[in-house]
C-alpha positions in Angstrom: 37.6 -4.5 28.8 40.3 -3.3 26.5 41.6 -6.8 26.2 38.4 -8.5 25.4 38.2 -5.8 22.5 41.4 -6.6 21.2 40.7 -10.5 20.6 39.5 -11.2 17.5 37.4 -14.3 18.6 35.1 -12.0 20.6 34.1 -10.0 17.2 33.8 -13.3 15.3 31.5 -14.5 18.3 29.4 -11.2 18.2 29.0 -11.7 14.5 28.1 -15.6 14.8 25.5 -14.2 17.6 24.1 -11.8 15.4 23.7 -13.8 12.1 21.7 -16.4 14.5 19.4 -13.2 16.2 18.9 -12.3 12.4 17.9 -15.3 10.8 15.1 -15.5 13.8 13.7 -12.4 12.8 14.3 -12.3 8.9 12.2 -15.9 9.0 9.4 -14.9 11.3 8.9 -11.9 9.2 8.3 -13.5 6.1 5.0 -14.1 5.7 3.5 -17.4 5.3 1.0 -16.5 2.8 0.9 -12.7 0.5 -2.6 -12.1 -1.3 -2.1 -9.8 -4.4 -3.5 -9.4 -7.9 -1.9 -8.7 -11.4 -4.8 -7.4 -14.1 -7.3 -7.5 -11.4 -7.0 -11.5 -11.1 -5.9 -12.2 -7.4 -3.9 -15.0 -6.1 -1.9 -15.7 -3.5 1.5 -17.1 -2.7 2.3 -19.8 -0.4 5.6 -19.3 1.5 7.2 -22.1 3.0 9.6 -23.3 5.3 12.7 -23.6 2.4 11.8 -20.0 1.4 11.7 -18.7 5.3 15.1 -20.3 5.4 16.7 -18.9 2.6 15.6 -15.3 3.6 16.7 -16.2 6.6 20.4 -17.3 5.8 20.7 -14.3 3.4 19.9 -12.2 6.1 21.6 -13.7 8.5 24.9 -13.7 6.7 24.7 -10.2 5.8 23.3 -9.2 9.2 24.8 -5.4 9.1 22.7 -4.4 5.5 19.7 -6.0 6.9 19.3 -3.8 10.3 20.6 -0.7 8.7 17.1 -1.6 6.4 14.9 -2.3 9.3 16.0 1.1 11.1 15.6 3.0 8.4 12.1 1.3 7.7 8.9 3.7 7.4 6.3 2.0 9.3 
């Protein structure tokens, strides 16, 4: 076990793993439409595919930041 720990290929693997594991959830959680209302007119935004992606690159890329924000999430 100590020698798997000391290659640095397994932390870049466990890094690549996790960017890929956040991007799934960072893009599922975006929602695909947000109602809201500014001066008491309401309207709604569309989210799309390209804006699930991008959320979900940014996320996945800094994968630490984003799960220390989920855990510490009020629900």
């Amino acid at each position: 076990m100590k020698e798997i720990l000391k290659e640095p290929l397994t932390y870049i693997a466990v890094y690549f793993f996790m960017m890929i594991f956040t991007f799934g959830h960072a893009y599922n959680s975006v929602p695909s439409e947000e109602k809201s209302s500014f001066a008491n007119i309401p309207y709604t935004i569309h989210n799309g595919g390209g804006v699930k992606t991008l959320v979900g690159v940014a996320s996945g890329i800094f994968w630490p930041l984003y799960w220390s924000v989920k855990i510490q999430e009020k629900t």
